[in-house]
C-alpha positions in Angstrom: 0.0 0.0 0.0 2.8 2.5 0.7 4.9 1.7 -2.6 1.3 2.8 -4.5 1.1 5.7 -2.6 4.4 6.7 -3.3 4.2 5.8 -7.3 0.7 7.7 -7.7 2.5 10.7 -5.7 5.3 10.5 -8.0 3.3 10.1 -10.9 1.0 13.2 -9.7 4.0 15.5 -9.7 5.5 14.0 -12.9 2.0 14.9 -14.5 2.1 18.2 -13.3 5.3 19.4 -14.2 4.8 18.0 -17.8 1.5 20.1 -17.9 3.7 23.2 -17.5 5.3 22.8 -20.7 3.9 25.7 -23.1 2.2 25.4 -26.4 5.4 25.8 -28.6 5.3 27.4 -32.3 6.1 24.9 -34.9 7.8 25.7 -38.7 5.5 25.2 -42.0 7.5 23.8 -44.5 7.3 24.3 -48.0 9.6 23.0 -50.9 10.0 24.8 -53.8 8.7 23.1 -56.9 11.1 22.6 -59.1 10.0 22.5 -63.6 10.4 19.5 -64.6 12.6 20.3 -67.4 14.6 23.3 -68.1 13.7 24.0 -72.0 11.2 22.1 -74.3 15.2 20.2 -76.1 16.0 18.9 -72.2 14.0 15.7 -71.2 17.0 13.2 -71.3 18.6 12.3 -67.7 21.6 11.8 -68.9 23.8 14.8 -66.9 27.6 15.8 -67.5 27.8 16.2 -64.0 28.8 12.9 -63.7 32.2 13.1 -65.3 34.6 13.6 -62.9 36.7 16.4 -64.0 39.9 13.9 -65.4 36.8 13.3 -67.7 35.7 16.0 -68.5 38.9 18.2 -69.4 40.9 16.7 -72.1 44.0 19.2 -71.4 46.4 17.4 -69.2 48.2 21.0 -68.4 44.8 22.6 -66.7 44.7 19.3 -65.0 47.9 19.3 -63.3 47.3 23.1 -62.2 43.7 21.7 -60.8 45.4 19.2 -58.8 47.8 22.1 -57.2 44.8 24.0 -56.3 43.3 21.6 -55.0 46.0 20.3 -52.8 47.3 23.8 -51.9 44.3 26.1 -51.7 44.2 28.0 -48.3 40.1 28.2 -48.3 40.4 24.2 -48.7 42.9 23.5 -46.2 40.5 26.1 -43.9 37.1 23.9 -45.0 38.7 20.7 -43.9 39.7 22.2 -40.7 36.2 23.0 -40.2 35.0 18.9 -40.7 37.8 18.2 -38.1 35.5 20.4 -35.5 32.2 19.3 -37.0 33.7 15.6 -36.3 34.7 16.8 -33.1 31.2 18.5 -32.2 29.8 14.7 -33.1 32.0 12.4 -30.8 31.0 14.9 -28.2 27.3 14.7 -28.8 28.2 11.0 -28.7 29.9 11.2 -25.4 26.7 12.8 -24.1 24.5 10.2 -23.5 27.1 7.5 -22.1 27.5 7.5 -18.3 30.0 10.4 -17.0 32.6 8.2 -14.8 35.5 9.5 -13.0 38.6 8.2 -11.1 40.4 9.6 -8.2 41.9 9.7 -4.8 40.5 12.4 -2.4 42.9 13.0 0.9 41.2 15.6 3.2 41.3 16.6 6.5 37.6 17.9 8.7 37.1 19.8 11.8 33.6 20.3 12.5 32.7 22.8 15.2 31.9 22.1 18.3 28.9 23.6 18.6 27.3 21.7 15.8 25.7 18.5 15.7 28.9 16.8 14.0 30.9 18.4 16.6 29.8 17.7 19.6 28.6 13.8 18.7 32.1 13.3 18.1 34.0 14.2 20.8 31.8 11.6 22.9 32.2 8.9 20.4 34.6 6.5 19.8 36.2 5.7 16.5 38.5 2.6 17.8 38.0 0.8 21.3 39.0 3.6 23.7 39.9 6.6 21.1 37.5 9.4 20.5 36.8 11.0 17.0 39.8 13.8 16.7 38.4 17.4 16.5 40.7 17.1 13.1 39.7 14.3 11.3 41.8 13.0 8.3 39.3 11.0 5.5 41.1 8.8 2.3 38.9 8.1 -0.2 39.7 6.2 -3.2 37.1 4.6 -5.7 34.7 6.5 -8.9 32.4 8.0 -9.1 29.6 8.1 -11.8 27.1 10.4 -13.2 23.8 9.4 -16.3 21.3 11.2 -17.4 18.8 9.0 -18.2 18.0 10.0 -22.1 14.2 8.6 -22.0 12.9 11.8 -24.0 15.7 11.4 -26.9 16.8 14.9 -26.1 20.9 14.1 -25.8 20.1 11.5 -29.2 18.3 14.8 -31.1 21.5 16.5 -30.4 23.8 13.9 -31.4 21.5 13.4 -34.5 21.5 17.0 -35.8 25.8 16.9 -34.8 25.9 14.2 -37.2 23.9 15.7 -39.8 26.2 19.0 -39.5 29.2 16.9 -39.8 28.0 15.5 -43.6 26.9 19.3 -44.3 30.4 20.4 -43.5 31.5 17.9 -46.3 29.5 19.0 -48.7 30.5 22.8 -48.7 33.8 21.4 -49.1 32.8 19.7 -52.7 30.9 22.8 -53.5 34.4 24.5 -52.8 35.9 22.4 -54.9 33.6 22.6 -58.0 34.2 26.6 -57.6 37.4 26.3 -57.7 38.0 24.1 -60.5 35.3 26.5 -62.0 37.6 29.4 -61.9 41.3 27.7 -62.7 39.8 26.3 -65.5 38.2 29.5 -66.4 41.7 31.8 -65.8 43.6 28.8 -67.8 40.9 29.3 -71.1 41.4 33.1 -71.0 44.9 32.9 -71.0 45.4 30.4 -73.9 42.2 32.8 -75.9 45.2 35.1 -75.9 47.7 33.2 -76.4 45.6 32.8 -79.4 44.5 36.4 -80.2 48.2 37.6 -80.4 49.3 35.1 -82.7 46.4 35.7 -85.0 47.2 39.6 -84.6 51.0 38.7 -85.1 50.2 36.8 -88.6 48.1 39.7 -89.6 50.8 42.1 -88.4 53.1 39.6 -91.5 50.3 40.2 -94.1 50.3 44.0 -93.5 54.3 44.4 -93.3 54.3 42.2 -96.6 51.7 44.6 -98.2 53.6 47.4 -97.0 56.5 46.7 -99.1 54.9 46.5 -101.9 53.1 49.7 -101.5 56.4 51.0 -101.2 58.1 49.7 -104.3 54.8 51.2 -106.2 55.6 54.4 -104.4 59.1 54.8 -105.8 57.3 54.1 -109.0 55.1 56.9 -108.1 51.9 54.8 -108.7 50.6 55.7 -105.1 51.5 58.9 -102.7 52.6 58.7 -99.1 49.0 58.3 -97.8 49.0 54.5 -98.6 52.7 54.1 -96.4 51.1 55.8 -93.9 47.9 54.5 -93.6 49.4 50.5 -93.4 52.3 51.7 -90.9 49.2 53.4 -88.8 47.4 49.8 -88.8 50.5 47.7 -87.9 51.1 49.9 -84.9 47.7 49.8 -83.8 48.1 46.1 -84.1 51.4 46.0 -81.9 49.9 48.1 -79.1 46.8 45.8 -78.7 49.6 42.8 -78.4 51.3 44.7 -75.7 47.8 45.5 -74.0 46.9 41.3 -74.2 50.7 40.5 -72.7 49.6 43.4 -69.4 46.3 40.9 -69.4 47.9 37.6 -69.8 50.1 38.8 -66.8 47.2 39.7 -64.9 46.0 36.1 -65.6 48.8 33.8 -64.5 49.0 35.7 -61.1 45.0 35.2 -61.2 46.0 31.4 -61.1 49.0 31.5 -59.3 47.3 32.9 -56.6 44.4 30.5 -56.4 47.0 27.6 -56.3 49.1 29.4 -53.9 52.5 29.6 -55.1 54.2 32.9 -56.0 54.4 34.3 -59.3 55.6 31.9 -62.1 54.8 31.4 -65.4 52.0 29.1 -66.6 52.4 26.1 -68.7 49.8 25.5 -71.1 48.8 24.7 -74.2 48.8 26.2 -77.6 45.0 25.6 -78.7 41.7 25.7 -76.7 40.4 22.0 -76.3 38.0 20.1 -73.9 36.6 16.9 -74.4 33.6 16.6 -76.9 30.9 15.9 -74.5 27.6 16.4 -75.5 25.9 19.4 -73.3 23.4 17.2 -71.1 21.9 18.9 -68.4 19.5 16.2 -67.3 16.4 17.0 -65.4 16.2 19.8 -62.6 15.1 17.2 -60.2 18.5 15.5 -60.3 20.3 18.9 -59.0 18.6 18.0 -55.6 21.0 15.4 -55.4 24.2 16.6 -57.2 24.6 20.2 -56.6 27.1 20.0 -53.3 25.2 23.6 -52.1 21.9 22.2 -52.1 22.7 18.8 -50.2 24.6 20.7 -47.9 21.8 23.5 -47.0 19.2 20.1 -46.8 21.5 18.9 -44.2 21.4 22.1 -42.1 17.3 22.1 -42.7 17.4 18.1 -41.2 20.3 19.4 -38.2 17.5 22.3 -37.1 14.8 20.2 -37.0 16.7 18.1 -34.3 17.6 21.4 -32.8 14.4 22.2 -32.2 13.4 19.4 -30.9 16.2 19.1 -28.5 15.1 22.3 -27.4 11.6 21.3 -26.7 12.9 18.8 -24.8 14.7 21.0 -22.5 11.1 22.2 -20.9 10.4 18.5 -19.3 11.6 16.9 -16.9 15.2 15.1 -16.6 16.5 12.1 -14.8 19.5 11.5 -13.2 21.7 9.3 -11.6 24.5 9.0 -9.2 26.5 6.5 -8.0 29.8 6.8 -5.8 32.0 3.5 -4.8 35.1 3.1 -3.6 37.3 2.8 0.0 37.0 5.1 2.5 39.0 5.6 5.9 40.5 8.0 8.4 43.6 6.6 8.3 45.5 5.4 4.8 46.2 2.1 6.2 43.0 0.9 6.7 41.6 1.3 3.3 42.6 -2.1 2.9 40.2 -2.8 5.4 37.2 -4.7 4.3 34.9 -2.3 6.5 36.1 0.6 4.8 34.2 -0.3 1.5 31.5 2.5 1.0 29.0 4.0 -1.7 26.3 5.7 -2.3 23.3 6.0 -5.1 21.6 8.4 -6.0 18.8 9.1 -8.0 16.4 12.9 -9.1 13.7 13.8 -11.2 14.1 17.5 -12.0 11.8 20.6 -14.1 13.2 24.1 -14.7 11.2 26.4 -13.0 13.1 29.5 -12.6 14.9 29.3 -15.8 12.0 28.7 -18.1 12.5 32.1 -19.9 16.4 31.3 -21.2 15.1 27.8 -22.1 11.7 29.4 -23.9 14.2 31.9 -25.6 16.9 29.1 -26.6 13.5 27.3 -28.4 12.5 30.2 -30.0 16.0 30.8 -31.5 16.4 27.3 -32.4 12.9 27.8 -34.2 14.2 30.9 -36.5 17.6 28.9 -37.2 15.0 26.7 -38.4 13.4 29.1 -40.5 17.1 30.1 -42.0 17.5 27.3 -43.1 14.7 26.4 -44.8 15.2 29.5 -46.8 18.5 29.1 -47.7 17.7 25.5 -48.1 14.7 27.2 -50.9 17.3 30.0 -52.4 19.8 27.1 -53.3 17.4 25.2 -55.1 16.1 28.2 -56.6 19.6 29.5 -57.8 20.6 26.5 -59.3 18.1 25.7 -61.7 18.0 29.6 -62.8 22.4 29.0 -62.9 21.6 26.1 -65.2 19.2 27.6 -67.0 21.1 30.8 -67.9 24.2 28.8 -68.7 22.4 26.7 -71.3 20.3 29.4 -73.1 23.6 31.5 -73.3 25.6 28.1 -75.4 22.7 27.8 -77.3 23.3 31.1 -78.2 26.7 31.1 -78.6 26.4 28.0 -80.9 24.3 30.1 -83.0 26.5 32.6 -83.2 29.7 30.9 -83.9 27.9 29.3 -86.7 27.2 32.5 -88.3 31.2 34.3 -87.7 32.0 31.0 -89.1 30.4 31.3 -92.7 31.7 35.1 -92.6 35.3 33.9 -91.9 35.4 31.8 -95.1 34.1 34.5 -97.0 36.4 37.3 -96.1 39.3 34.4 -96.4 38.1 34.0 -100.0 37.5 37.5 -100.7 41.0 38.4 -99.2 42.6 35.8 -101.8 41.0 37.2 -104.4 42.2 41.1 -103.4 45.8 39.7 -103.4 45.7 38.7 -106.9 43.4 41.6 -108.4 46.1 44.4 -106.3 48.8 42.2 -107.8 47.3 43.0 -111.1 46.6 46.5 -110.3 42.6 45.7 -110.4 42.0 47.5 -106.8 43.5 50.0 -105.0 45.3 49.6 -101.1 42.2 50.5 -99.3 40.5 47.8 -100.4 43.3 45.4 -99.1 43.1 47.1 -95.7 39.3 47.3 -95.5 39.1 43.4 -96.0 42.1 42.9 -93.4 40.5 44.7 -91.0 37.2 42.7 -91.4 38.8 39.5 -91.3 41.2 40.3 -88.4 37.9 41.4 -86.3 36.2 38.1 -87.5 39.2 36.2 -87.0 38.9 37.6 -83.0 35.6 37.2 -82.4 35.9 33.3 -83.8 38.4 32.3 -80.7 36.7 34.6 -78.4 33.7 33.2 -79.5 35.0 29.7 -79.1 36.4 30.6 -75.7 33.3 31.8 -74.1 31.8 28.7 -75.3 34.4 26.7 -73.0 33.7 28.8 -70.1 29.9 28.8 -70.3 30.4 24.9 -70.6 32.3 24.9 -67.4 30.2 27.2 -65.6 27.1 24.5 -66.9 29.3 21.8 -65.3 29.6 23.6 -62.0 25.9 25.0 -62.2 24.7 20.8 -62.3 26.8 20.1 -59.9 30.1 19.0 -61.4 33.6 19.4 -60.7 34.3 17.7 -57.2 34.3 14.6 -58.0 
């Protein structure tokens, strides 16, 4: 009869401090929907994405110089720092819920006073056949001494959860690090060789011009021409020169672009002579599939899952908690009796506790739990949002591009044609000088556009690559 009286009266208070919990707000979520294609051409699943980038770059120079950024970039190096903590913030969410136990030897020495209840029993009692209790009493104790909280609401577990979750977010920003990284070597490494490219071409034409020049002025010693002709071609090979001297102050700026995002001082860059990638067809996929390969948007889902366990945690924290202690070990006044079976002692104990006084720092802890929540869910919606728009922009803009090139491509062949044909009619004296430099000047600036043309087409590719969620692997 008395163990039910004491379990209802436990169970009464239990009940009642549970009641004090308040009614807690809760988070709405709502996913973006994402199109199920991105334009009326893109319905296969098949997704470059999954190349890994020894793959997907057919220059074996840019892939040396990814492998140095990768291995020597300092916001890398800083990112897997940041795993060892998130790691580290897991083992001790682990550590958590296990019992707390300690080991140690506690020498002390007591005087109670006399005037207390300790005191004065002990100057009238005996601690061995005819010896009092000394006013200064010496206690050994050796033995451990252990410490649970008895996780029955799955608060501790929530928190170990969400560190876990944290930990596998932390590893995805590094990929995403890593795909913008390879992103922007490979872009600084496709500028530079555009360059390269766009000086030789303006050093051929510079040839062509000097060539031309000569002849104009042989014809001007035969006073077919004036000095307007010289002039006018020496004008144009100058011009020429100082927009190869501008590209060499940009192809500077380049290498230490690169140099610095594979930390090493300034050196020059090894590459190559032409602008290649492998020929892979441009397959985006289907939007859906960025929700599992875009590094950024895994990561931010992670965070969304961690501050749901947050929160939980934190709602948690309003009821009650269990605990336990236990202490065992040998205890004596004197060191040499701790051999002493009689000196075995230990003590359990056991509490049910509710926050009272602190509710308010635990209500505000839940309520800033709940907006981390909310964070999270919008970053968690902007990353979606942002990719499929990245995607989308990148593809649109090749298309494009593709277009375009097509169309500098059939003018190129014409002005080549049309400048073979000036040669031999200004050999024949059929046109006049301005009509060889009008037609140089259109082919040099067709001549440009093509490799610029074909270089922003390797750039947009890349940044499609990144934007789907490539690059990492």
């Amino acid at each position: 009869m008395k163990n039910l009286f004491n379990y209802i009266f436990i169970s009464a208070i239990s009940i009642s401090l549970w009641s004090c919990v308040p009614t807690l707000q809760q988070t709405n979520y709502k996913y973006p929907n994402l199109p199920t294609e991105y334009t009326e051409t893109t319905q296969d699943t098949n997704n470059i994405s999954n190349w890994n980038t020894n793959v997907f770059f057919a220059d074996s120079l840019l892939k040396n110089l990814i492998q140095i950024g990768l291995d020597n970039n300092p916001d890398l190096q800083n990112a897997y720092l940041q795993i060892e903590i998130a790691k580290n913030n897991y083992e001790q969410a682990k550590a958590s819920r296990l019992p707390e136990i300690t080991v140690g030897v506690a020498p002390s020495l007591r005087r109670f006073g006399l005037h207390t209840m300790d005191g004065a029993g002990n100057i009238t009692t005996e601690i061995k056949p005819d010896e009092l209790i000394p006013i200064h009493l010496p206690d050994f104790y050796v033995g451990f001494s252990a410490s649970w909280e008895v996780d029955f609401l799955a608060k501790l577990k929530k928190s170990k959860q969400a560190a876990q979750l944290r930990l596998l977010s932390s590893v995805q920003a590094i990929n995403w690090l890593k795909s913008n990284l390879v992103a922007e070597i490979a872009k600084n490494y496709y500028e530079l060789v555009a360059l390269d490219a766009e000086s030789e071409i303006l050093k051929n034409n510079i040839k062509l011009q000097e060539n031309i020049l000569e002849v104009l002025k042989i014809q001007k010693e035969a006073a077919q021409i004036n000095i307007l002709a010289i002039q006018q071609f020496q004008a144009q090979i100058l011009e020429n020169r100082a927009i190869i001297a501008e590209i060499e102050q940009m192809k500077n700026l380049l290498e230490n672009n690169i140099n610095f995002l594979l930390q090493r001082y300034p050196q020059s860059i090894s590459r190559s002579s032409t602008l290649t990638i492998n020929n892979l067809a441009i397959q985006a996929g289907i939007p859906s599939q960025l929700l599992a390969n875009r590094p950024d948007i895994k990561a931010a889902e992670l965070e969304l899952l961690a501050t749901r366990f947050d929160l939980s945690a934190a709602k948690k924290a309003f009821f009650p908690s269990i605990n336990f202690n236990l202490n065992m070990g040998l205890q004596a006044f004197e060191a040499s009796l701790l051999t002493n079976p009689n000196s075995w002692a230990y003590g359990l104990f056991s509490s049910i506790t509710q926050p009272i006084l602190n509710r308010k720092l635990i209500k505000t802890n839940y309520q800033i739990a709940h907006i981390n929540q909310q964070q999270a869910l919008l970053d968690y919606q902007k990353a979606i949002f942002n990719s499929f728009y990245e995607v989308f922009e990148q593809m649109k803009y090749l298309q494009n591009l593709e277009q375009i090139y097509s169309l500098r491509s059939e003018q190129t062949i014409v002005l080549e044609d049309a400048i073979k044909t000036t040669n031999l009619l200004f050999q024949a004296n059929r046109v006049n000088y301005l009509d060889i430099l009008f037609l140089q000047q259109n082919i040099l600036e067709a001549q440009l556009a093509m490799n610029r043309l074909k270089k922003e087409q390797l750039i947009a590719l890349i940044y499609l690559y990144k934007a789907l969620g490539g690059g990492w692997q």
